[in-house]
C-alpha positions in Angstrom: 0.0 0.0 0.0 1.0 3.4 -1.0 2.3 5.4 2.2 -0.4 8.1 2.6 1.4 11.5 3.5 -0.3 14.6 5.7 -0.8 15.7 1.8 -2.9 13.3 0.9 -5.3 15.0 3.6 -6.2 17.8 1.2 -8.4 15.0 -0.2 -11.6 15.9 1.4 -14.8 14.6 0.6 -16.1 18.2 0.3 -13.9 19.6 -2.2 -13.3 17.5 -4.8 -17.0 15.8 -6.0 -19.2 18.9 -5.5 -20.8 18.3 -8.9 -23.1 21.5 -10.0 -27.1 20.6 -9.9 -27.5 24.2 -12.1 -29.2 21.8 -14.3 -32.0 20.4 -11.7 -33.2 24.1 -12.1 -32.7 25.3 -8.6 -35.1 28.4 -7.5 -33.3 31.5 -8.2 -36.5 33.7 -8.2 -36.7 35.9 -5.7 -33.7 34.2 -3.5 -31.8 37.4 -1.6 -28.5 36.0 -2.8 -29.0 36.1 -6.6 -31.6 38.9 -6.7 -30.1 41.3 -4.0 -32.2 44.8 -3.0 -30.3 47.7 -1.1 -31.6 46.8 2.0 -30.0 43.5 1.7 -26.7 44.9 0.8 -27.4 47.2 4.5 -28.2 44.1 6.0 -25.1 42.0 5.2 -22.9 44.9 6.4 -21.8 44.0 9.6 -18.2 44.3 10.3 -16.7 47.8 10.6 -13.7 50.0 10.0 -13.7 47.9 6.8 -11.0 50.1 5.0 -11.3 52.1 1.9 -9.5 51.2 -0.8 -8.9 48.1 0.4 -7.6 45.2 -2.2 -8.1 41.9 -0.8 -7.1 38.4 -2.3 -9.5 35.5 -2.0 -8.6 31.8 -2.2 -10.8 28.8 -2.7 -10.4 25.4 -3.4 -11.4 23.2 -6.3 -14.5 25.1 -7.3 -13.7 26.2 -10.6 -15.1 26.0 -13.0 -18.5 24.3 -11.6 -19.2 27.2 -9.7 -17.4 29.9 -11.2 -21.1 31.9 -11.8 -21.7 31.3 -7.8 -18.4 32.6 -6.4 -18.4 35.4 -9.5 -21.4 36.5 -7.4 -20.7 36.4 -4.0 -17.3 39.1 -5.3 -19.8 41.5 -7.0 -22.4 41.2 -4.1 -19.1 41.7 -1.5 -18.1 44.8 -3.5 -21.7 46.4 -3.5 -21.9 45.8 0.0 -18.6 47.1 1.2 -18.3 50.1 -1.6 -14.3 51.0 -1.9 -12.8 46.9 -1.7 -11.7 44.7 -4.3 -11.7 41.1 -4.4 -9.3 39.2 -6.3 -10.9 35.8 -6.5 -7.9 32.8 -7.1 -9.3 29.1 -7.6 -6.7 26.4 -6.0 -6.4 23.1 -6.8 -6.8 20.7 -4.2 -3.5 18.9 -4.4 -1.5 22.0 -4.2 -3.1 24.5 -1.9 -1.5 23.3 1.4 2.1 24.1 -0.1 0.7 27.4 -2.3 -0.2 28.3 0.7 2.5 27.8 2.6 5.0 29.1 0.4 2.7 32.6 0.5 3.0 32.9 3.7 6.7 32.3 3.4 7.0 35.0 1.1 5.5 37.2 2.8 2.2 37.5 0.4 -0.6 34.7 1.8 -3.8 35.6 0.0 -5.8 37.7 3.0 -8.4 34.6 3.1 -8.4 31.4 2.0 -10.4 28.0 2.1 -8.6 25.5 4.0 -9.1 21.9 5.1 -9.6 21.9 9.0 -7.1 19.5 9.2 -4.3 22.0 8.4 -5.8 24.7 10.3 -3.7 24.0 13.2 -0.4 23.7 11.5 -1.0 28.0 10.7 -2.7 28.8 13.7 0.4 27.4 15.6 2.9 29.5 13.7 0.8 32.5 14.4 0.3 33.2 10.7 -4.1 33.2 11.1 -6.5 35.3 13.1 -8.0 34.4 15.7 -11.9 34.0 15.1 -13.0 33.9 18.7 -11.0 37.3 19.1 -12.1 39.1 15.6 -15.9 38.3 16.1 -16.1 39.5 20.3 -17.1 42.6 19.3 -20.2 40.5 16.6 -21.4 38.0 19.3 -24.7 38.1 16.7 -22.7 37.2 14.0 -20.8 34.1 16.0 -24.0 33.2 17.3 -25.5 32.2 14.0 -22.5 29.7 13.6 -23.3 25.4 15.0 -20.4 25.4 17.6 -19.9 21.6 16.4 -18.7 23.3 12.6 -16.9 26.4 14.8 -15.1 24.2 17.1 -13.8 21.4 14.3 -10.0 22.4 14.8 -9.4 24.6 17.7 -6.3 25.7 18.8 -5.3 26.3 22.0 -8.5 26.3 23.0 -9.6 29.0 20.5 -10.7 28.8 16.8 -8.8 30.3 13.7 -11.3 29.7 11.3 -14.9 30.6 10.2 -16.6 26.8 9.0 -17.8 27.7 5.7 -19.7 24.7 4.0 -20.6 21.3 5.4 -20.9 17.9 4.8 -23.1 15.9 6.8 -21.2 12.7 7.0 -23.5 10.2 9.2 -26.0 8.9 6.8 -26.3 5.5 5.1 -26.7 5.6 1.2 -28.6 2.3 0.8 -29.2 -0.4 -2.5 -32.9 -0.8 -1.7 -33.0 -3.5 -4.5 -30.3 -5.7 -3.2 -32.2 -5.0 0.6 -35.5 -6.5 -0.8 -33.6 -9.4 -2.4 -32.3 -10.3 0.7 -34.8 -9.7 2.8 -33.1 -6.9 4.8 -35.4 -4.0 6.0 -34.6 -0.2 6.2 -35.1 -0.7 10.4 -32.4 -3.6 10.1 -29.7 -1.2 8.9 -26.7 -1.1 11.1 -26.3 1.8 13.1 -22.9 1.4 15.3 -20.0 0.0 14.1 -20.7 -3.8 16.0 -24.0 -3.4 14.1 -21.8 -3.0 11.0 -19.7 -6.3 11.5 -23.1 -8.2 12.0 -24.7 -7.2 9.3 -21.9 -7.4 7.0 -21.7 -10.7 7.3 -25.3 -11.8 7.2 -25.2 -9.9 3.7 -22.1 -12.3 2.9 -23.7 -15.0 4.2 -27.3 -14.6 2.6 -26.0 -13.5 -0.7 -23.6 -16.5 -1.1 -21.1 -13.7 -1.2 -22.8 -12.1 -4.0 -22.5 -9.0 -2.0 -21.0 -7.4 0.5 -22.3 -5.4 3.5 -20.3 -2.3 2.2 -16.7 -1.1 1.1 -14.5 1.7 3.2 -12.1 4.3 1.9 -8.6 3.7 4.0 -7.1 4.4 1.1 -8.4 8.2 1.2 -6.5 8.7 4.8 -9.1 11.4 5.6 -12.3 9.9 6.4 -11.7 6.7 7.9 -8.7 8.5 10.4 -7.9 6.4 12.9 -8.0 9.3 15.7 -11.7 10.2 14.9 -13.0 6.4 14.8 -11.2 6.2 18.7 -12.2 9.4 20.1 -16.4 8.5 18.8 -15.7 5.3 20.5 -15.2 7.0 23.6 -11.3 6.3 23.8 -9.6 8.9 25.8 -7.3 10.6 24.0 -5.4 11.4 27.9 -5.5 9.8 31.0 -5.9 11.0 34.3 -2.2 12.2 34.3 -2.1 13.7 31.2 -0.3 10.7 29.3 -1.7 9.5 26.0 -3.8 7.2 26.0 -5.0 5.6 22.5 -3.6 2.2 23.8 -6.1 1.0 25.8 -8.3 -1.8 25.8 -11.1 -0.3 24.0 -8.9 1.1 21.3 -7.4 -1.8 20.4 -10.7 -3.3 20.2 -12.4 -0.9 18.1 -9.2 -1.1 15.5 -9.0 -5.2 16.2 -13.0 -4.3 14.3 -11.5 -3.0 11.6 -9.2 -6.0 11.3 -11.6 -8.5 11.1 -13.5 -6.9 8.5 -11.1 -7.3 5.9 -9.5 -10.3 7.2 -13.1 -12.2 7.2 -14.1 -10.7 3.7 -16.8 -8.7 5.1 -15.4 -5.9 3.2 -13.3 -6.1 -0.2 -9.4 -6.0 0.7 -9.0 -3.4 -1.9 -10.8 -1.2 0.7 -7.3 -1.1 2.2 -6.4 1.2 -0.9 -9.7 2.8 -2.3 -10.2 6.2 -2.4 -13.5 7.7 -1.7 -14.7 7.7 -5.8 -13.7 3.7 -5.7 -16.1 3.4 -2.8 -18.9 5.0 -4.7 -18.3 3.1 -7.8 -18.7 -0.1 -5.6 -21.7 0.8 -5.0 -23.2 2.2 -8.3 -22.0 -1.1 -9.5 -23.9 -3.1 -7.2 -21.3 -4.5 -5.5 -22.5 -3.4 -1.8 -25.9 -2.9 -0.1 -25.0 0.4 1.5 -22.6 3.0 1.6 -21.2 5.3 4.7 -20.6 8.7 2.5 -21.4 12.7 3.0 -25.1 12.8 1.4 -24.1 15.0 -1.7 -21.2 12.3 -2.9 -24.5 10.6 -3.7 -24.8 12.5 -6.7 -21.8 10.4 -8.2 -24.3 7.5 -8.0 -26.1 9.2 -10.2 -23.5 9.8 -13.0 -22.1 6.2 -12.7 -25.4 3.9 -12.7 -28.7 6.0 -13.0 -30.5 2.1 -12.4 -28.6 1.9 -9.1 -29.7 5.6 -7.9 -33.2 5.1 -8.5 -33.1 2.2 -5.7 -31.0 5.2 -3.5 -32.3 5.2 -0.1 -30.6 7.7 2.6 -30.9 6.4 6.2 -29.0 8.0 9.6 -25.5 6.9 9.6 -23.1 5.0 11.9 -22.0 6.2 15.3 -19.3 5.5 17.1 -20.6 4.6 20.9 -20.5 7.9 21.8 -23.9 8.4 19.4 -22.0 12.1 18.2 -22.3 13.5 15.0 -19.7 15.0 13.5 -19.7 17.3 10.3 -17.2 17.2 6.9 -15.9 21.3 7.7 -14.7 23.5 4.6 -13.2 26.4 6.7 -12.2 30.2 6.1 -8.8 31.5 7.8 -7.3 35.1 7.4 -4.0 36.0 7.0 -2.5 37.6 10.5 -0.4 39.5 8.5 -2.9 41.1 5.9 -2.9 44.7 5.1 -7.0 44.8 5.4 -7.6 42.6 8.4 -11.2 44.4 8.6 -11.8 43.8 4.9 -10.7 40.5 5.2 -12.9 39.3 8.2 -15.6 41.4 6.0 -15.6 38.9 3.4 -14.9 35.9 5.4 -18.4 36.5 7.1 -20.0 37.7 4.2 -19.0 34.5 2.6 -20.9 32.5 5.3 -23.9 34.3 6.1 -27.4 33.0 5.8 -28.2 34.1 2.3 -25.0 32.6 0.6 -24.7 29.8 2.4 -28.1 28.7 1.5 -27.9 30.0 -2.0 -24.5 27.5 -2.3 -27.2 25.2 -1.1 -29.6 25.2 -3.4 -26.5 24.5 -6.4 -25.2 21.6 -4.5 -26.0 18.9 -1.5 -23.9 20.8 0.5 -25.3 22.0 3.7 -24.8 25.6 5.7 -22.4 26.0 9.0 -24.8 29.2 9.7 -28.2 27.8 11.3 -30.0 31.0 10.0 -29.6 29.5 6.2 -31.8 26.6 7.5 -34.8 29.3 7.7 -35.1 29.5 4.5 -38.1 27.3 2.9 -35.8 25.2 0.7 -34.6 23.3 3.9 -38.2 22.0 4.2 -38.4 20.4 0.9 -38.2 17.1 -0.7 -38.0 16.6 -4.2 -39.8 13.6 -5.8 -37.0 11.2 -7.6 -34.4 13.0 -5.6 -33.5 10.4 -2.5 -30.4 13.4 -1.3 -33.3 15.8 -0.9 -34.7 13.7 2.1 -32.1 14.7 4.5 -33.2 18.7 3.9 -35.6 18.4 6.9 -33.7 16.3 9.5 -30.2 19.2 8.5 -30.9 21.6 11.0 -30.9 19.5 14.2 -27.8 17.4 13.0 -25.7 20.5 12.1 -27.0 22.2 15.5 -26.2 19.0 18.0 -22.8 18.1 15.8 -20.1 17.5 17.9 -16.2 18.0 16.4 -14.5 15.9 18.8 -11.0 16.3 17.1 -8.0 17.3 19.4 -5.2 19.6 17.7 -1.5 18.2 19.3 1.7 20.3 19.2 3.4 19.1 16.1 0.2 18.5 15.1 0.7 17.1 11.2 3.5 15.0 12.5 1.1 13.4 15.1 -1.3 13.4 12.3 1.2 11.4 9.9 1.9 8.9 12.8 -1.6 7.8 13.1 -2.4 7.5 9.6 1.0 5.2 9.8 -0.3 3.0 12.7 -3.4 2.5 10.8 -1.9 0.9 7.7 0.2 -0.9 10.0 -2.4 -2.7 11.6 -4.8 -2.8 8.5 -1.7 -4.5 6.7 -0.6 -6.8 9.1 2.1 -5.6 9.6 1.4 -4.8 13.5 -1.0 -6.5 15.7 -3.4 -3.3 16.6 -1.9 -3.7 20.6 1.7 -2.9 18.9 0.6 -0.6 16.1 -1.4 1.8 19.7 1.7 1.1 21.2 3.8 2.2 18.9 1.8 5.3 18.0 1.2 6.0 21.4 4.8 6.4 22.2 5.6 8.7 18.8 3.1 11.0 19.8 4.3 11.4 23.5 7.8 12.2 22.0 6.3 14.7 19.3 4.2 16.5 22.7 7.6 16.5 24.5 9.7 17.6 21.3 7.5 20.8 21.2 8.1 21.9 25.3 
């Protein structure tokens, strides 16, 4: 297997398969984002002392060209609502913008706010190259407000956030073959909803199928959503003891990753799980090859493109939980530069960005789902489209986004811890470790890493 670096976790689900819906003709009529009055642009200015003249850069990540009209928008709407600033609007590709961006801020010249994966969030904050969010928005408390804490609080660093969450992806729902259900006698209430529940009914679906099927297929090979740390810590493991020692080691994490184990040793999920990215997953699925799959709802979508026969049996159920029965949330964040020439301008946009009207307006052009729980006022959230299974989850998107719960610890040295575990998890889903040495092992990296940073 391929050793996964820290860059491979730019790969996340959110940026790379957002797939426009322009053609599903959503409502533009009348929305606020796309038809704005002058007492909207009033109403979206918020943050002060925005300085004239300012010229601002803007970074995002993998959404051109699919929504080159949307974000074209959101600059000329920015610009009439803060007269006097200029946004230069850059698109980044996923696979480069971690080192674009740190190379910008090594010269001296970091965009003033840019799109990051959470995951590196931590890695800037701790080099005091970003903002601080809790500090920028004291004097807003309305404006932080309107933010789920779960989507705030998905990488906070020393006990503070450096980001505004932008979009989300709601990852804990089952995407379910309701043919291959009804030819094995499996109902929708029989879905598994913990990961013991998994294991069972991964192998009945071996077993009843003849090993036509199999219960589902994972993505270890995508080293982003299947991370080792977040299975343990929705588990319930204790990241730290009662003295303050790491502790990923114990008896319940070794059980929860010996589960992993047996699922590919047993064949209850194909071994080439051990490599598949998250597009390999779906087309397992389009293909017919699993009864359900454990995705972000708007991935879906690629169901779609791949086998429109398989999509119109699509089912969408609520997901797995780890024991702790917490949700989490799929984060796209916002950070600004420390160091920017307009830090009012940029925290200007940054908010603008997320508000209620253009989150919900991204929305409404994708299955992506808002980080500000105002955007779920807006009718659309209500609806459910005939012959459009993704559309069920509208409804039920507001209470999972407002009770999520980020349970993700930053550590000092954070990406190397990061690396570390992704390496313990290939060891043990190899072989090459039993998962008591591969804990052990990781257990005593990160401990040096903590003490390398004192």
């Amino acid at each position: 297997m391929k050793r996964l670096t820290i860059a491979l976790l730019v790969l996340v689900l959110l940026a790379v398969p957002v797939a426009s819906s322009f053609a599903q003709g959503s409502p533009r009529d009348g929305d606020p984002f796309w038809n704005a009055t002058e007492e909207q642009f009033a109403a979206w200015n918020v943050i002060e002392g925005v300085e004239d003249g300012a010229e601002i850069t803007f970074w995002t990540m993998s959404l051109s060209p699919n929504f080159d009209e949307y974000i074209t928008k959101i600059v000329e709407n920015f610009e009439l609502t803060y007269p006097g600033v200029t946004v230069t609007w850059e698109d980044q590709p996923w696979d480069s913008l971690q080192d674009k961006t740190r190379n910008s801020f090594a010269a001296g010249e970091p965009p003033d706010v840019v799109n990051l994966n959470p995951a590196w969030v931590a890695e800037f904050a701790e080099a005091g190259l970003l903002v601080n969010m809790d500090e920028a928005l004291a004097a807003y408390p309305a404006v932080r407000e309107q933010y789920s804490d779960g989507a705030w609080n998905t990488m906070a660093f020393q006990d503070a956030s450096y980001q505004i969450p932008w979009y989300l992806g709601l990852s804990n729902f089952l995407g379910y073959n309701q043919a291959v259900l009804d030819e094995l006698g499996i109902t929708v209430e029989e879905l598994p909803k913990t990961w013991p529940e998994l294991y069972a009914f991964s192998e009945r679906v071996r077993e009843e199928s003849g090993g036509d099927y199999y219960g589902t297929s994972l993505n270890f090979g995508s080293g982003i959503e299947l991370n080792l740390l977040n299975y343990l810590i929705y588990n319930d493991v204790p990241v730290y003891d009662e003295s303050g020692a790491v502790a990923l080691n114990t008896g319940s994490a070794v059980e929860n990753l010996q589960l992993w184990v047996d699922l590919i040793n047993n064949d209850l999920i194909p071994r080439e799980s051990l490599t598949d990215d998250h597009r390999r997953m779906v087309e397992r699925f389009s293909q017919g090859e699993t009864a359900i799959i454990m995705i972000a709802p708007h991935m879906l979508r690629l169901v779609e493109e791949n086998n429109p026969d398989v999509y119109a049996t699509l089912g969408v159920a609520p997901g797995i939980t780890g024991s702790s029965g917490a949700n989490a949330v799929d984060v796209q964040s916002l950070v600004v530069a420390a160091e920017s020439e307009y830090p009012n301008a940029a925290l200007a946009l940054a908010v603008f960005v997320t508000n209620p009207e253009v989150q919900a307006a991204f929305s409404k052009e994708v299955g992506i789902f808002p980080s500000n729980l105002l955007s779920y006022e807006d009718p659309f959230f209500a609806t459910v489209e005939e012959g459009n299974p993704i559309s069920t989850i509208r409804p039920l998107a507001h209470d999972y986004v407002l009770n999520a719960d980020n349970r993700r610890p930053t550590f000092p040295n954070d990406a190397e811890v990061q690396q570390a575990i992704i390496d313990a998890q290939n060891a043990a889903l190899l072989g090459e470790k039993s998962p008591q040495q591969a804990l052990d092992d990781l257990v005593a990296e990160i401990e040096e890493l903590i003490a390398a940073a004192q």
